[in-house]
C-alpha positions, 0 to 999 in steps of 0.5 A: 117359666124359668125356675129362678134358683137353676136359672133353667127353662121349663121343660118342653112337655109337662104333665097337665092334670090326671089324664092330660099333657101339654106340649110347648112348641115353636112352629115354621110354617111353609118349610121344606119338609116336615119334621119335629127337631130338638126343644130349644130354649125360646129366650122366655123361659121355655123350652120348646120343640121345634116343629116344621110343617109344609102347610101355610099360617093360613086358614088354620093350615100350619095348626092342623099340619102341626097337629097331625104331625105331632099325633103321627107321631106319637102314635095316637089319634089326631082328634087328641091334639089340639092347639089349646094357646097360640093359635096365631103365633108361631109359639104354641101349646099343644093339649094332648088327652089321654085315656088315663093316668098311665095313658098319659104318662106314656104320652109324655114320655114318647113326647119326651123323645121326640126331639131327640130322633131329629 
């Protein structure tokens, strides 16, 4: 959601909860090569990173492509990054688990950069 008095987009990653944090990203399935690029503004109020992945929209593929990709890099488990929304759509959130609050906060602050190391 936009902040109506800024007219800024809400950020690409937000903390959820004590232990928890969303990532919102935007998907292209079959590219080239595999990568996570620099939250855009998707038109709606959101930022969101962008995310490619080799795999095809097909039988869950690109959506556990995205998730492996995302805990790759973020140096955690797999098994901790879920597709929570948009599981059919190119816009997606990510749920994130952390083990804690401070885990959590060091979740969100490595998702933080990673669009600016593309």
């Amino acid at each position: 959601m936009s902040d109506d008095m800024t007219g800024m987009a809400a950020p690409a990653v937000e903390r959820e909860g004590p232990a928890n944090v969303s990532i919102f990203v935007k998907v292209q399935p079959k590219a080239r090569k595999a990568a996570i690029e620099a939250a855009r503004d998707d038109g709606h109020g959101r930022m969101r990173l962008q995310v490619k992945v080799t795999a095809a929209p097909e039988d869950g593929k690109a959506n556990a492509a995205v998730e492996r990709l995302v805990a790759e890099a973020l140096g955690i488990a797999r098994n901790r990054v879920r597709v929570v929304q948009g599981v059919t759509d190119r816009a997606k959130r990510l749920g994130i688990e952390g083990e804690g609050f401070a885990d959590a906060e060091d979740i969100a602050a490595r998702a933080r950069g990673l669009g600016a190391r593309a």
